[in-house]
C-alpha positions as CSV (number, residue, x, y, z in Angstrom):
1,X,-88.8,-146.4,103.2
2,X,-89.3,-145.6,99.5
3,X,-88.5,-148.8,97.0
4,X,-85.5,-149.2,95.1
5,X,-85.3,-149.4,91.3
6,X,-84.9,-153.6,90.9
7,X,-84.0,-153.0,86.9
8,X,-83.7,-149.8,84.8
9,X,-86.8,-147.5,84.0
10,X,-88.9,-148.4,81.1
11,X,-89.4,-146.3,78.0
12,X,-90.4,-143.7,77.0
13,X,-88.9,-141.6,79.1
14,X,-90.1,-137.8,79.9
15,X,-93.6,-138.0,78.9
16,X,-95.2,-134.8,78.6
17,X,-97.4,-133.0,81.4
18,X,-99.2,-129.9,81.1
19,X,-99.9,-127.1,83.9
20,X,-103.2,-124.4,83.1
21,X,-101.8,-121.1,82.8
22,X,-102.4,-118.1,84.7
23,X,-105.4,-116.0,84.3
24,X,-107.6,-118.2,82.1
25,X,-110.9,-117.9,81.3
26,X,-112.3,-121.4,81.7
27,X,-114.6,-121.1,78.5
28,X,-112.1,-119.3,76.2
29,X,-109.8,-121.7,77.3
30,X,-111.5,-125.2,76.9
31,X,-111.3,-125.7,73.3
32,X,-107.6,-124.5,73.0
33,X,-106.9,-126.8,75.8
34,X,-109.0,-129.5,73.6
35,X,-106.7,-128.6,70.1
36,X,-103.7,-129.1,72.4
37,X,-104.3,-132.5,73.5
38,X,-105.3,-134.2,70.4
39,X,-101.9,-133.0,68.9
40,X,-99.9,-135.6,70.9
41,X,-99.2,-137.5,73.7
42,X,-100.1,-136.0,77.0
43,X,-100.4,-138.0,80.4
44,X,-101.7,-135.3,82.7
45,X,-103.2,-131.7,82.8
46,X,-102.6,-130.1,85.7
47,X,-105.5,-127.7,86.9
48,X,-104.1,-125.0,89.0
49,X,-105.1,-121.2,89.5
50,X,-103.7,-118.2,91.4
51,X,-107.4,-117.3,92.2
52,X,-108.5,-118.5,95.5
53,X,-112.2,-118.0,95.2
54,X,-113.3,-121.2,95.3
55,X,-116.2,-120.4,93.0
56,X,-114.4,-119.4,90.2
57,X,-111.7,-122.6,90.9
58,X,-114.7,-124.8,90.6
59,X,-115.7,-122.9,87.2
60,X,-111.8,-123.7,86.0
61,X,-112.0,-127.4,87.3
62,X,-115.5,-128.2,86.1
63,X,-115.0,-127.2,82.4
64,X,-111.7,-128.5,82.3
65,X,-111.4,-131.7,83.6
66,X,-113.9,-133.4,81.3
67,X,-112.1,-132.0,78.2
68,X,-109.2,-133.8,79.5
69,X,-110.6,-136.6,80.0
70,X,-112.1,-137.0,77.1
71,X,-108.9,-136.9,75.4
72,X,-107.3,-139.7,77.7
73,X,-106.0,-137.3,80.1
74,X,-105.6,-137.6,83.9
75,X,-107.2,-134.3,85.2
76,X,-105.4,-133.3,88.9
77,X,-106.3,-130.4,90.9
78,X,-104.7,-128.9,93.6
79,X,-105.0,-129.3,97.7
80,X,-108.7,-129.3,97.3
81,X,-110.4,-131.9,98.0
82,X,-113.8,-130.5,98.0
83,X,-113.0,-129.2,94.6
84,X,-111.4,-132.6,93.5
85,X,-115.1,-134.1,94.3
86,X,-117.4,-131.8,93.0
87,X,-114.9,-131.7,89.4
88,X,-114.7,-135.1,89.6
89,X,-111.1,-134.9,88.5
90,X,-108.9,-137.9,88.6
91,X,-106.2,-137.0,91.2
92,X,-105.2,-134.7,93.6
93,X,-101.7,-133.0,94.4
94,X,-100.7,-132.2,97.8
95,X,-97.9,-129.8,98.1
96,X,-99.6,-128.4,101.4
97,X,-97.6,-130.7,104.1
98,X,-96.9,-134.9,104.9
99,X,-100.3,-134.6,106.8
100,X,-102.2,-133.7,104.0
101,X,-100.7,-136.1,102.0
102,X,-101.3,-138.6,104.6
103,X,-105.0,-137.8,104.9
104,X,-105.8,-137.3,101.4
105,X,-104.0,-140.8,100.3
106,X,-106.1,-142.0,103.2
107,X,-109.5,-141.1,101.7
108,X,-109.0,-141.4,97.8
109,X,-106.6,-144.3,97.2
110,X,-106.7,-146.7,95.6
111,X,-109.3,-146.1,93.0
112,X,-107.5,-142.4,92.6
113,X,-104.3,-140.5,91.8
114,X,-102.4,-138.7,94.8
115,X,-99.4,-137.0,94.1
116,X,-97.0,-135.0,96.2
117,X,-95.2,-131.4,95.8
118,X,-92.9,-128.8,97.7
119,X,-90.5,-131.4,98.0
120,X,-87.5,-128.8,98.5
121,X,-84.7,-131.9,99.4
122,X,-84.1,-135.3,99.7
123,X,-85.6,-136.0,103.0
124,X,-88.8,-134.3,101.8
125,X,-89.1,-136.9,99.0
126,X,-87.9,-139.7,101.4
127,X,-90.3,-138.8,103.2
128,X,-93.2,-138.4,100.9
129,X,-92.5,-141.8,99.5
130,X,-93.1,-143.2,102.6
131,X,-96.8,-142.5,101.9
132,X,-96.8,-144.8,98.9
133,X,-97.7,-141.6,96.9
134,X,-98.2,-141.8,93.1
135,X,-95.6,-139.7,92.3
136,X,-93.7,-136.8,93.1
137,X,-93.4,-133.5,91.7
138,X,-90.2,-131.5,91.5
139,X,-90.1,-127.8,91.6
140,X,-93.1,-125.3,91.0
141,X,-96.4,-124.9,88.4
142,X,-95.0,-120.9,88.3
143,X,-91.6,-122.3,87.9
144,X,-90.6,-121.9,84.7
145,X,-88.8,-118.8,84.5
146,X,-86.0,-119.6,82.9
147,X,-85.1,-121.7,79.4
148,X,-84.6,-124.6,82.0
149,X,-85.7,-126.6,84.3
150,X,-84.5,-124.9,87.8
151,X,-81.3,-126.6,88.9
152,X,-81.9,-128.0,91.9
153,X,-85.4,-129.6,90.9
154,X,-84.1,-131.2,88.3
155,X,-80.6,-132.6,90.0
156,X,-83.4,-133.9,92.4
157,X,-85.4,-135.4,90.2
158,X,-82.6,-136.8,88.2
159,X,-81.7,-138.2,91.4
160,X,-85.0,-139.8,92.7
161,X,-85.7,-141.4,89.3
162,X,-82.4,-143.5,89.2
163,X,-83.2,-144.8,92.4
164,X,-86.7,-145.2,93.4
165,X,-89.9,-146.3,91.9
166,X,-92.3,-143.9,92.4
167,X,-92.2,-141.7,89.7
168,X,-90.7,-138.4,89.3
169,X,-92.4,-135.6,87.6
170,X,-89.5,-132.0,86.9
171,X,-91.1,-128.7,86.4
172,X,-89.5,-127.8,83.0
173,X,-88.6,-124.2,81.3
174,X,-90.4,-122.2,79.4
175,X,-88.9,-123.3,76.5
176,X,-89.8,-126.6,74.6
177,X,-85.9,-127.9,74.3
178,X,-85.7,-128.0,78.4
179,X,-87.5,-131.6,78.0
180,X,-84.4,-132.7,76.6
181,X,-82.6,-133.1,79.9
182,X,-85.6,-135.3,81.4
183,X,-85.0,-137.4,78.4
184,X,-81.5,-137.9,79.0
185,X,-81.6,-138.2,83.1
186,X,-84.3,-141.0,82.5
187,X,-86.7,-138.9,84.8
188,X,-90.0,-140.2,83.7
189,X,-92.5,-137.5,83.4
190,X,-91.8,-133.3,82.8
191,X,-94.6,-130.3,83.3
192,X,-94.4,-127.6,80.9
193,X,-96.2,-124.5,81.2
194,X,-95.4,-120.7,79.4
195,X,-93.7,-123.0,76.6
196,X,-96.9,-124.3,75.7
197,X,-99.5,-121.9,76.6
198,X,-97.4,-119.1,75.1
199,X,-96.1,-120.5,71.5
200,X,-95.6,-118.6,68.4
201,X,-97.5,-121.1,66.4
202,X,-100.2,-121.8,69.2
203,X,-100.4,-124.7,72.0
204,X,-101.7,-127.3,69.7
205,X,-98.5,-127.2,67.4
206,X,-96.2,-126.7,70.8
207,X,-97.6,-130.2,71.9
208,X,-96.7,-131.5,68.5
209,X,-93.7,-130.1,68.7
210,X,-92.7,-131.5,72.1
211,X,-93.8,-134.9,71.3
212,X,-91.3,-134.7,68.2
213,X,-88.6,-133.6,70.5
214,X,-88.8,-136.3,72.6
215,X,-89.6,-139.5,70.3
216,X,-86.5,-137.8,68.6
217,X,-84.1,-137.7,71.9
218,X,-85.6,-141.0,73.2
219,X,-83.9,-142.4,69.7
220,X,-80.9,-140.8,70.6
221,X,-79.8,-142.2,73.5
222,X,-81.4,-145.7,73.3
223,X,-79.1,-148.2,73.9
């Protein structure tokens, strides 16, 4: 069974993610990506693509991850495991199945990061914490479609990070305000996508921006 929480989670709370867009053009895309994480805190790009040419996801995942890395970023790819090899990325997430989870946790952990997704309920994530996963995502990379995190991730995330260790990671909306909520629920990590990517100003001042919002909320509602 997963662990209980022995004492309350530690801040900061709601650090910042990032999921690739759609449609990018790995070179094009590698020095905005760059701008973006030198303008504040960001514990993890997530590499994903609608393309399923597995050429042109090892392209992606080959220029990308060591720009992330570089800027003290955990690179994660999806599913792949032959593409989490051959990018030499620092995790993998499994939103495939338990059995998948089970076998990629088998042959990369310890010395790597293995996450789970399309956890739709709480038995899923019961269930994927019985894998001693590093974390657990709530809700979909294309699932920002509104100003807000999608209702029932976040009430499930909410939920797991008040009670369990593992940490939970909430898809958030395409807006930079919808980290606010993961702020105030204690959930420890939230993935933003369109909000970034698709900024007025650009992705590097969106970052900024997100990183103000939060050190600001985090004041807020500190005890």
């Amino acid at each position: 069974m997963a662990k209980k929480k022995k004492a309350p989670p530690p801040e900061p709370f709601a650090r910042l993610c990032l999921v690739t867009p759609a449609g990018l053009d790995p070179e094009a895309f590698a020095p905005v990506l760059d701008a973006a994480l030198k303008a504040g805190d960001v514990a993890t790009l997530f590499i994903v693509s609608e393309t399923s040419n597995s050429g042109e996801l090892q392209r992606i995942a080959e220029a990308l991850v060591p720009v992330a890395q570089a800027n003290g970023v955990a690179a994660i790819v999806a599913n792949d495991t032959r593409l989490f090899g051959r990018a030499r990325a620092d995790g993998l997430h499994v939103d495939t199945g338990l059995a998948e989870l089970k076998d990629a946790i088998e042959a990369l952990r310890p010395d790597h990061i293995v996450g789970a997704g399309g956890v739709a309920t709480r038995h899923d994530a019961m269930l994927a914490a019985e894998t001693d996963c590093d974390y657990i995502f709530f809700g979909r990379f294309d699932g920002d479609t509104g100003p807000q995190s999608f209702d029932k991730s976040f009430d499930l995330a909410a939920w797991w990070s008040a009670m369990f260790e593992i940490p939970a990671i909430v898809m958030g909306g395409n807006t930079l305000a919808s980290v606010e909520p993961a702020v105030d629920a204690h959930i420890e990590f939230v993935a933003l996508r369109s909000a970034i990517w698709n900024h007025a100003d650009g992705p590097a001042a969106a970052v900024a921006e997100v990183n103000r919002i939060l050190a600001a909320r985090q004041a807020e509602t500190a005890p």
